[in-house]
N, C-alpha and C positions, 0 to 999 in steps of 0.2 A: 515510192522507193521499194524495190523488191530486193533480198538478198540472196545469194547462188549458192549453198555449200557446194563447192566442189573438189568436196575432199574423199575418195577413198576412204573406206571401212575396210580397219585393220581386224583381218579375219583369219583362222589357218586357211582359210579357202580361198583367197587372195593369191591370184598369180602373184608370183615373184619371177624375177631375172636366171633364165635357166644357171644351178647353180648355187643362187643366194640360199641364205636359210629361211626355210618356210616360217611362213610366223607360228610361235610357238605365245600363246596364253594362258596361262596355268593360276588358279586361284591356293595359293596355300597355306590360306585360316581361314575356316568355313562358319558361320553364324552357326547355321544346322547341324555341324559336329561337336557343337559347344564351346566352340572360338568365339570372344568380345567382338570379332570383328569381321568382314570380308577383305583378307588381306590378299594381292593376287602381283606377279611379275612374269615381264615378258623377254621373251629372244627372238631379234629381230634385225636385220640387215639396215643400215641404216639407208639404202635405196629402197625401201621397200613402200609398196602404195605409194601415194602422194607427197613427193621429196625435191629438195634441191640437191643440187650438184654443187658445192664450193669448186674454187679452183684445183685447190690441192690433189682434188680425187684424178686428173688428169697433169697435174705439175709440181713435182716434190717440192717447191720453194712457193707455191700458190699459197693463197690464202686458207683459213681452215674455216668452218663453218660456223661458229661462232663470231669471228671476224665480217661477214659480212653486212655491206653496204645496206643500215637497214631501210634508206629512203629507195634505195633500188627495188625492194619487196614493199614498199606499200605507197601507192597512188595510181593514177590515170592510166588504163590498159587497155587496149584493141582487139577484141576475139573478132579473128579473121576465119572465116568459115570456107573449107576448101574440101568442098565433098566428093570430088570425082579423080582426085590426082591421089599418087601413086607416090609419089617421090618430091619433095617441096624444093624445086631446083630456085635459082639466081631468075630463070626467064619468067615462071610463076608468079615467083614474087613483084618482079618488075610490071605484073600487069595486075599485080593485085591490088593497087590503089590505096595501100597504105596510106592511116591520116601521116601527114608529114611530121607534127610533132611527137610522135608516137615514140616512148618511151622503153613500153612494156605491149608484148603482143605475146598473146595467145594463138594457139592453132587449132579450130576445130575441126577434125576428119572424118573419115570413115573410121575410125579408131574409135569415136564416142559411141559405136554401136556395138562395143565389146562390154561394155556399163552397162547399158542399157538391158542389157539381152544377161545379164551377169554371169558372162562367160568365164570358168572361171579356169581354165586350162591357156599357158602361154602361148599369145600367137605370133609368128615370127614372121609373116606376112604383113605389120604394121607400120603405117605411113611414117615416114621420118624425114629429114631435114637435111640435103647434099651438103655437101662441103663447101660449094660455089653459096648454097642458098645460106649459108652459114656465114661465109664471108659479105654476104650482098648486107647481110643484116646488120653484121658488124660496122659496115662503111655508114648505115644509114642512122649508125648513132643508138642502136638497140640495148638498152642496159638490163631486161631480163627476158624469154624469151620462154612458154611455156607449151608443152603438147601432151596431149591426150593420152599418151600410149606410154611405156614404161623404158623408155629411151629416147633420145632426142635423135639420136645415131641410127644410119641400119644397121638391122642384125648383121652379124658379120662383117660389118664393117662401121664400126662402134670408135674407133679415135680418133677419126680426123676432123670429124664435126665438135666434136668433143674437145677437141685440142681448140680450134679456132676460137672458139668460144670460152674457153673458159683461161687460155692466155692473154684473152680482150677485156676480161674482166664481167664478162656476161653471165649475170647468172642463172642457171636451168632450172626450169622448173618441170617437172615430170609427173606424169600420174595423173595429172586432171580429169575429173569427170565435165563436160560438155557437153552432157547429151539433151539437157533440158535452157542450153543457153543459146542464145540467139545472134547473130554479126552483131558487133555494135560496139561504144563505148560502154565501161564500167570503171568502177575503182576498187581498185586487188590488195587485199590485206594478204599478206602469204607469212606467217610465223612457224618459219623453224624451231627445232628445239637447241637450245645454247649449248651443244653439245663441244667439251672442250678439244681440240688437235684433228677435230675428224672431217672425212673429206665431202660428207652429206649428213641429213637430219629428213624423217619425216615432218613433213610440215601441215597444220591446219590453214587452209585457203579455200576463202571466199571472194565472190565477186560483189560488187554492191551497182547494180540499175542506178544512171547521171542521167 
């Protein structure tokens, strides 16, 4: 059994979503100034690094992040590895071979080479998920649905992927690092944090080697 962290390090150095607020981490009780303790708080987008999307964040009457399905975030998941495309359309898909009971799928892309390489400036050239390849997914019974890059949407056209999915009840998983995991089955622990009314949570997510 091997296990995957593939969780983002929350850094100020961490791209974030042009926009968002940069992570801010600030220590304020220091051992070495003669504080009992190291007491430290953060400001931080709750999309930021490695995060779900509830519905709410794309549907005022959606679900909120606390609320979700938590057997949808933990079990049996597909990293589907698709290194040479550009845009993850409906036809892609249909030839990707997906297992058929497949619940939970992952997307590895050229996007895991932005990890890897720890680029740390937002790139707006990253592979993302059409709206056709959004609905293919939905039809085929996909209850969460996770990619490597810091949106599931293209830049610039970021709600209609977003909409299909998360009116389906699908939920997103964003931010993945991939760059040390291989095509294949695993089993995906994804824990948000029970953040109460809101519309995403950074989450800790690993894979676990079946």
């Amino acid at each position: 059994m091997r296990i995957y962290d593939i969780t983002l390090t929350i850094s100020p150095e961490l791209p974030v979503w042009p926009g968002d607020q940069l992570p801010e981490l600030v220590r304020t009780s220091k051992i070495e100034e003669g504080d009992e303790a190291n007491v430290s708080r953060m400001c931080i987008s709750v999309h930021t690094g490695t995060h779900v999307d509830s519905p709410y964040h794309f549907h005022s009457e959606g679900l909120t992040v606390e609320d979700l399905n938590i057997n949808h975030l933990i079990g049996r998941a597909y990293v589907l590895h698709l290194p040479d495309v550009d845009l993850i359309t409906a036809e892609i898909l249909d030839n990707a071979e997906i297992p058929t009971r497949s619940k939970r799928v992952l997307f590895k892309t050229k996007n895991s080479t932005f990890w890897s390489l720890g680029e740390k400036n937002f790139q707006t050239d990253y592979v993302a998920i059409s709206d056709d390849g959004a609905e293919y997914l939905v039809n085929r019974g996909i209850k969460l649905v996770g990619v490597d890059y810091l949106s599931v949407a293209p830049y610039e056209q970021t709600v209609r992927t977003h909409e299909i999915f998360l009116k389906a009840g699908v939920i997103i998983l964003e931010g993945v690092d991939l760059s040390e995991v291989s095509q294949g089955r695993y089993t995906l622990y994804c824990l948000p944090l029970k953040l109460a009314g809101l519309d995403g949570s950074p989450a800790r997510v690993i894979l676990v080697g079946v």
